[in-house]
C-alpha positions in Angstrom: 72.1 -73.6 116.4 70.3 -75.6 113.8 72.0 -75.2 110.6 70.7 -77.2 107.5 73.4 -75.9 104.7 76.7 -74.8 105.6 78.9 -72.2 104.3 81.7 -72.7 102.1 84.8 -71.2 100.6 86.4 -72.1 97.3 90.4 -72.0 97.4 91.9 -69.2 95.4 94.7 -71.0 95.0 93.9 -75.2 94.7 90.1 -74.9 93.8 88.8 -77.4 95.9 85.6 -76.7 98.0 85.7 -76.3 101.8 83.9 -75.7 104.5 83.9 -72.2 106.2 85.3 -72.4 110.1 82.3 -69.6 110.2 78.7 -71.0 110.4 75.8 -69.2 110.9 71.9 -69.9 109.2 71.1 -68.0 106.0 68.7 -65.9 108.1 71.6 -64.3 110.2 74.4 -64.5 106.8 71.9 -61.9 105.0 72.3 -59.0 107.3 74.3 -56.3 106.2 76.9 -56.7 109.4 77.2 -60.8 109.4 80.5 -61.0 108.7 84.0 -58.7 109.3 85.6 -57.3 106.0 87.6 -60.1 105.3 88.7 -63.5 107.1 91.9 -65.3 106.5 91.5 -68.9 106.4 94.2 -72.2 105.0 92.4 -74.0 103.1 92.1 -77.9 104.3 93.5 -79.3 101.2 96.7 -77.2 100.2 97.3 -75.9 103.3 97.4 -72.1 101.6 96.1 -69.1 103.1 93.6 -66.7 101.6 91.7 -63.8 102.5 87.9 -64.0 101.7 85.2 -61.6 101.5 81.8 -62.0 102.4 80.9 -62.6 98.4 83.4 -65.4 98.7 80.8 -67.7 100.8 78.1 -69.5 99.4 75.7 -72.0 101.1 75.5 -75.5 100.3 
């Protein structure tokens, strides 16, 4: 899979930036059924977990 920007997730809780343990490219991210409801993820920096919705990831 050839992937030129990565997803990412902002911490609800820190703020910091952070990759997504989720890739895909854009082209698959757009459809309507990419991703499940919500994901729970710790974030990498504060160690705190979080749900996120599909709104919460953003390429970069």
């Amino acid at each position: 899979m050839n992937i030129s920007e990565e997803l990412h997730l902002i911490c609800k809780s820190c703020g910091k930036r952070f990759p997504s343990p989720v890739q895909m490219p854009r082209e698959a991210f757009d459809k309507p059924a990419a991703m499940p409801g919500t994901n729970s993820y710790a974030c990498p920096h504060c160690g705190v977990p979080h749900h996120y919705a599909k709104a919460d990831y953003f390429f970069a």
